[in-house]
C-alpha positions in Angstrom: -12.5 -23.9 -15.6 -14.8 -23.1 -18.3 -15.3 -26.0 -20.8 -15.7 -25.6 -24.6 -19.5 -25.2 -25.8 -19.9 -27.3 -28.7 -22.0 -30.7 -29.5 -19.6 -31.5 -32.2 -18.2 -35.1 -30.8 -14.6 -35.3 -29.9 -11.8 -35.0 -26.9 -11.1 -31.1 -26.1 -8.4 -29.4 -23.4 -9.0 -26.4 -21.5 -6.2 -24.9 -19.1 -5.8 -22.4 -16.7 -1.8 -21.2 -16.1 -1.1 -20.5 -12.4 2.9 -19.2 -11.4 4.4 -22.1 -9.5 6.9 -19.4 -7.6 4.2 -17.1 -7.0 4.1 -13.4 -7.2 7.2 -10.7 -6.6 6.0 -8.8 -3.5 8.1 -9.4 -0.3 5.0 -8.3 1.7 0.9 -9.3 1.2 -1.7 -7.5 0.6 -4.7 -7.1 2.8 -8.4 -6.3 1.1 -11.5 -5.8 4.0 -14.7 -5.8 1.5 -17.8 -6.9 1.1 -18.2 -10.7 0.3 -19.8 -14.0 1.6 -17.6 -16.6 1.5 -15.6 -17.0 4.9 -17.3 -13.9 5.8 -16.5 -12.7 9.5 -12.8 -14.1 9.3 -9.0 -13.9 7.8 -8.5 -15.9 4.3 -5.2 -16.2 2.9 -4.5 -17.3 -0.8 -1.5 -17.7 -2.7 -2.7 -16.9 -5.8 -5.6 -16.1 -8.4 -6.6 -19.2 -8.9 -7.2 -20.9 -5.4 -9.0 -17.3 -5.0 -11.0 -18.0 -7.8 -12.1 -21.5 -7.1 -13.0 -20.6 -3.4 -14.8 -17.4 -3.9 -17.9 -18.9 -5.9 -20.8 -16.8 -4.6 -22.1 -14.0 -6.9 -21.5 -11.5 -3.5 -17.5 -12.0 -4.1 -17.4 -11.2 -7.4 -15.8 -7.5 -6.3 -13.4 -9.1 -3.3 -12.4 -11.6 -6.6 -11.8 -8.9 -9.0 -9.5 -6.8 -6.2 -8.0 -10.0 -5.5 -7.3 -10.5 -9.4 -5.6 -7.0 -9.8 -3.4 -7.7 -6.7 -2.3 -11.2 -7.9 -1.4 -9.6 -11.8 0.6 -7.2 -10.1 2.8 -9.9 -8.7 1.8 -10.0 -5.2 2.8 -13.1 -3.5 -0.2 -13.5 -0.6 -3.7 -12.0 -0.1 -5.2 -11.7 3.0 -8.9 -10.8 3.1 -11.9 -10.2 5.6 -15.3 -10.6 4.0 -17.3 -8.6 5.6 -20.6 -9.6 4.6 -23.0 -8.7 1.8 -24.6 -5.4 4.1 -21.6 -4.5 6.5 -22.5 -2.1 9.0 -19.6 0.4 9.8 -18.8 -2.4 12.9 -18.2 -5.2 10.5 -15.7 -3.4 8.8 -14.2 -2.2 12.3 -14.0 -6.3 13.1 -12.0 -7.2 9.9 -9.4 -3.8 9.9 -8.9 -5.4 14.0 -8.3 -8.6 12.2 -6.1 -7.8 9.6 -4.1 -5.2 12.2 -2.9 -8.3 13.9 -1.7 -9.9 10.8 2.0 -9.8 9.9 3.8 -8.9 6.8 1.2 -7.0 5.4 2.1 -4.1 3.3 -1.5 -2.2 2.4 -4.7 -2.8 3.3 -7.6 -2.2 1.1 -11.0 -1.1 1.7 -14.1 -0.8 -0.6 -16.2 1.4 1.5 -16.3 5.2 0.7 -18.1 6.1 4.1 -16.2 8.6 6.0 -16.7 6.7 9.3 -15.3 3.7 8.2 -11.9 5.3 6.3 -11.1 7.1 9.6 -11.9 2.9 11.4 -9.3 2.1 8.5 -7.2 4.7 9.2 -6.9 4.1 13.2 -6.3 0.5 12.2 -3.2 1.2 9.6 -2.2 3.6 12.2 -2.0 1.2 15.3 -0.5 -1.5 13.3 2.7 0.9 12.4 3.1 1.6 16.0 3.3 -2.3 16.9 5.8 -3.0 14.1 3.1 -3.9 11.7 3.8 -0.6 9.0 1.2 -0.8 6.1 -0.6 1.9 3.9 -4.3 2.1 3.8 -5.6 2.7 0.2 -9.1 3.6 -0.7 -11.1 5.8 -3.3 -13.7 7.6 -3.9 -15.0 8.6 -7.5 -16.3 12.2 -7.3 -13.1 14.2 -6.9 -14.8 17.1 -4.5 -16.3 14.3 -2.1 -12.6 12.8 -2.1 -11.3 16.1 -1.3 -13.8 16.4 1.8 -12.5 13.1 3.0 -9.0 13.5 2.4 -9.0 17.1 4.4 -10.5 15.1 7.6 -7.9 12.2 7.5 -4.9 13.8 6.7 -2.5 11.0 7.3 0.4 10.0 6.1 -0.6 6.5 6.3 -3.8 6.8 4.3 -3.9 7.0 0.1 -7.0 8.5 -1.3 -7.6 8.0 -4.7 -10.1 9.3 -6.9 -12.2 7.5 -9.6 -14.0 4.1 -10.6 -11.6 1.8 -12.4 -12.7 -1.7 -14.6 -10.6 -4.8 -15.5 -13.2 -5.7 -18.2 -14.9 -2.3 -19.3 -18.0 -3.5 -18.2 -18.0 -3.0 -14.3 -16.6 0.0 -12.7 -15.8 0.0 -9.0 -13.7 2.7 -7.1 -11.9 -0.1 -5.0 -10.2 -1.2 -8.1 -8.6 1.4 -8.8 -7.3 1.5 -4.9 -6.6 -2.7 -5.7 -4.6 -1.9 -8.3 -2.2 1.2 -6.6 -1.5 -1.0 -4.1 -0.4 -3.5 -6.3 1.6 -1.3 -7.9 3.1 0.1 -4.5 3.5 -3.9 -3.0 5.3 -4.9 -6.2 7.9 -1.4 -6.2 11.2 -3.0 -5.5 12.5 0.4 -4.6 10.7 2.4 -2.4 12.6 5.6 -2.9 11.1 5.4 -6.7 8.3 7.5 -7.8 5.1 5.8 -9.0 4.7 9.1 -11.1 3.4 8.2 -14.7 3.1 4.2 -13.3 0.6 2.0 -15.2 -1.7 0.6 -12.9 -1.9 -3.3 -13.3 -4.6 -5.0 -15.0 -7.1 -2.0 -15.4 -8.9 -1.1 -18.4 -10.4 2.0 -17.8 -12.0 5.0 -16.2 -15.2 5.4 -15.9 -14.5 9.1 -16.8 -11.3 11.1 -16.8 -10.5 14.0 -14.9 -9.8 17.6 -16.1 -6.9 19.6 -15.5 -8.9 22.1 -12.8 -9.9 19.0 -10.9 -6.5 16.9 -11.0 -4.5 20.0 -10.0 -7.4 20.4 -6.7 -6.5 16.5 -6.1 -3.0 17.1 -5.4 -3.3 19.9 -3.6 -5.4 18.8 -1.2 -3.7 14.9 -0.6 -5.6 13.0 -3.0 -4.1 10.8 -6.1 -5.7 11.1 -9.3 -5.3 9.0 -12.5 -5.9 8.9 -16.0 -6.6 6.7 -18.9 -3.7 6.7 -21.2 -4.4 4.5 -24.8 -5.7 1.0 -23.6 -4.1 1.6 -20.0 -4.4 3.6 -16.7 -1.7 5.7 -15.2 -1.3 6.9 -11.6 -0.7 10.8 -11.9 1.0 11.1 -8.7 0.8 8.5 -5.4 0.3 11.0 -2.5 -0.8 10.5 1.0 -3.5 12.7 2.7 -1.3 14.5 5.2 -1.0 18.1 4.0 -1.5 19.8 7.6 0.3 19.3 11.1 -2.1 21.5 13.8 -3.8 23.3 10.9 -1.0 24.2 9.2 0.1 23.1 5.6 3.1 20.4 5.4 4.2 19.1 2.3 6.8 16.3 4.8 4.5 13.4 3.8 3.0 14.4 0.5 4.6 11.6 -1.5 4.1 8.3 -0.3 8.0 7.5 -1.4 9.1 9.7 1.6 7.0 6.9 4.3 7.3 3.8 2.2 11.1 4.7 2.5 10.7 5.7 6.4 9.4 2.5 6.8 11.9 0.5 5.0 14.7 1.7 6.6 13.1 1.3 10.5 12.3 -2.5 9.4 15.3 -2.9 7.9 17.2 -2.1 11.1 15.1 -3.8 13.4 15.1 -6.8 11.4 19.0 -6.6 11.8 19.4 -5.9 15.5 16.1 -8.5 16.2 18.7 -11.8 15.1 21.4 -10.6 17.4 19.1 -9.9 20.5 19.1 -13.4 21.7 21.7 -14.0 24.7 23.5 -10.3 24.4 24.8 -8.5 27.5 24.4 -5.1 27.7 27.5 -3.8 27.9 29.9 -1.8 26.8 31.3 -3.5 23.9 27.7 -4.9 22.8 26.8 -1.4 22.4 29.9 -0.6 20.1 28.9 -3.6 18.0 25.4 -2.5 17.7 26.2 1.1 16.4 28.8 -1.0 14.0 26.1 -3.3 12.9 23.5 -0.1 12.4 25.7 2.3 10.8 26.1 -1.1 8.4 22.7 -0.9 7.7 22.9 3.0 7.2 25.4 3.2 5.0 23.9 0.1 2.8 20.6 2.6 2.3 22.0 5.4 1.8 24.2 3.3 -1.3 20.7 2.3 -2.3 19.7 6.3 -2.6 17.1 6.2 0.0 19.1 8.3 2.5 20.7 11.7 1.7 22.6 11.3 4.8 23.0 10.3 8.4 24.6 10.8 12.1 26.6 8.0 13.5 24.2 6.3 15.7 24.0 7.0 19.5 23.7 3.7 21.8 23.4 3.8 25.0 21.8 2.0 28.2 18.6 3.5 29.8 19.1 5.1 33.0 15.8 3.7 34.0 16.2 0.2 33.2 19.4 -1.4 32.9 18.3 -4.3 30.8 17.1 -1.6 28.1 19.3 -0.7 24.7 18.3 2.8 23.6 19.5 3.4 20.0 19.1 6.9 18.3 18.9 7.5 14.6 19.7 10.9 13.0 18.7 10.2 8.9 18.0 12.9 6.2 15.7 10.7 3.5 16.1 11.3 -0.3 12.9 12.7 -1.3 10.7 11.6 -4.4 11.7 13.8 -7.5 8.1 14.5 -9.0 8.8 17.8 -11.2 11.6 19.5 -13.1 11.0 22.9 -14.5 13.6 24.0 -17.3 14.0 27.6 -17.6 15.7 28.8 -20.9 16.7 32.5 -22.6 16.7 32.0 -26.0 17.8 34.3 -28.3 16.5 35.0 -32.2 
C-alpha cells in the first residue's frame, strides 16, 4: 500500500478496496508467462490484491498486470505458472503440462508469440478438452500478417489469436494484454451463446496502433480477432477461433468462438448431471429410461436458454462389449452466433 509523501506532521489513512465475494466467473483463469516469483510451479490467488502483494519482483510486473485485467473482469481464481525470466520453449511446455491437469479452468493464457510454443499451448488446451478439462487458449501477436502466418498453421477451434499490443496505463504495451483481457471478457460471459461482437475489453486503455480496414477484414478471414480503440476504451471486433480449414479445405463450423464455448457448456452440463447419479446405479433397463429422462431434461433446459436450435431424443443403451458400460448418444443442432445483418431496401423517389 503506497503511503502519502508529505513531511507535514499529522495521522494519514491509505486503503486499498478488495471484493469480499470475489469475482463473477464460474471458472478460473489460467496465465503461463514469464515471471520470478514461484517460478517453475502452480500459484492460485483469489484476487488482485493477494496477487499484488506476492508478486514483488520487477520480472512479474507483466504476469501482475495480466493478472490485474483478469481480476477487473470479475474472475473469481487465477492460476499461474511463472515460467522464469528467459523461458526456453521447454519451460513453457512444463507450465501448459501443469496447468492441463488443473480443474475448472476456463482459458489459459500465454505471453509468448513463438510459433513453437502456441502449437505446445495448443496441444495442451487440446488434451485437456479430451480429459474433461475444456478451456480456450488465447494469445496474440501484434503485427497482423505475422498473426495471420500463425493462425493458418494452428487452425484450431480451441485456440484464439488476437492481434495487437494493448496497455492498462498508456505507458506499457504488451500483446498478452490484450489476450488477458478477451479472456476475461469470455470467463465473465454468463451466456455463452452471446456474441462478444462490439464487447469492451476490461481494464485496457489502448492500442498501441489501430488497424485499417484492409488489415481487419484479412484478420477475419483467416481466424484471427482484431480490436480497436473506441473513445477511452478498447473493443473486441469479433472473437473468432483459428480453425478455418478441415483437410485443407475452408470451414466456417468453428469460426466464432460462441459455437465451442456453447459445445462445451452443453457436454459439461450433462455430464455434470449424469456424474451425481452414477454412484450405486444398475444398468438396467429402467436406469437407462431415467437417464434419457434426466438428459432430455438437460436438453430441453438449453435449448430454453437459446443455445440449442434443436435436438433428437437421446439414445441409451448398454455396450455390447462391456456390460458395465452406459453408452449415451446426443443428436443437437447449436444456435449459432449472429455476427451480421445486411438490410436490403428498394426505395423509391
Amino acid at each position: 500500500m503506497q503511503l502519502i509523501d508529505t513531511k507535514r506532521p499529522g495521522i494519514y489513512t491509505g486503503y486499498e478496496l478488495s471484493s469480499l465475494y470475489g469475482g463473477r466467473s464460474k471458472q478460473y483463469g489460467a496465465i503461463a508467462a514469464a515471471g520470478v516469483t514461484g517460478a517453475g510451479q502452480v500459484n492460485s490467488y483469489l484476487s488482485f490484491a493477494q496477487a499484488k502483494g506476492a508478486l514483488t519482483h520487477p520480472g512479474d510486473s507483466l504476469l501482475l498486470t495480466m493478472m490485474q485485467i483478469l481480476f477487473a473482469a470479475g474472475v473469481s481464481r487465477v492460476l499461474c505458472y511463472p515460467v522464469g525470466q528467459s523461458p526456453s520453449a521447454a519451460d513453457y511446455t512444463a507450465a501448459f503440462a501443469a496447468l492441463g491437469q488443473e480443474e475448472n479452468i476456463g482459458v489459459l493464457l500465454c505471453d509468448s508469440q513463438e510459433e513453437a510454443i502456441l502449437q505446445a499451448m495448443k496441444a495442451s488446451a487440446l488434451a485437456s478438452s479430451q480429459n474433461k478439462r475444456e478451456r480456450v487458449a488465447i494469445a496474440a501477436h501484434p503485427d497482423w500478417e505475422q498473426a495471420i502466418y500463425l493462425a493458418q498453421n494452428l487452425n484450431c477451434e480451441r485456440v484464439v489469436l488476437c492481434c495487437g499490443s494493448g496497455t492498462v496505463d498508456g505507458k506499457t504495451y504488451h500483446p498478452a494484454l490484450l489476450a488477458a483481457a478477451l479472456g476475461g471478457a469470455v470467463l465473465c460471459q454468463e451466456d455463452p451463446s452471446l456474441s462478444l461482437n462490439g464487447e469492451r475489453l476490461p481494464a485496457l486503455t489502448g492500442l498501441a496502433q489501430n488497424l485499417s480496414q484492409e488489415a481487419v477484414e484479412q484478420l477475419l478471414t483467416w481466424g484471427v480477432t482484431p480490436a480497436e480503440k473506441i473513445g477511452s476504451w478498447v473493443e473486441c471486433i469479433s472473437a473468432i477461433t483459428t480453425r478455418t480449414r478441415t483437410d485443407g479445405v475452408e470451414d466456417r463450423t468453428y469460426r466464432q468462438l460462441g459455437t465451442l464455448r456453447i459445445i462445451d457448456d452443453l457436454l459439461i452440463t450433462v455430464r455434470t448431471a449424469l456424474k451425481e447419479r452414477l454412484r450405486g446405479l444398475k444398468n438396467t433397463p429402467q436406469t437407462r429410461e431415467s437417464i434419457a429422462s434426466q438428459v432430455t431434461v438437460e436438453l430441453s433446459a438449453k435449448q430454453q436458454q437459446g443455445l440449442l436450435e434443436s435436438f433428437d431424443p437421446p439414445v441409451v443403451y448398454q455396450s455390447q462389449d462391456d456390460p458395465g458400460v452406459c453408452v449415451v448418444e446426443l443428436a443437437v443442432t447449436v444456435a449459432h452466433v449472429m455476427d451480421q445483418i445486411f438490410i436490403l431496401a428498394q426505395v423509391q423517389v
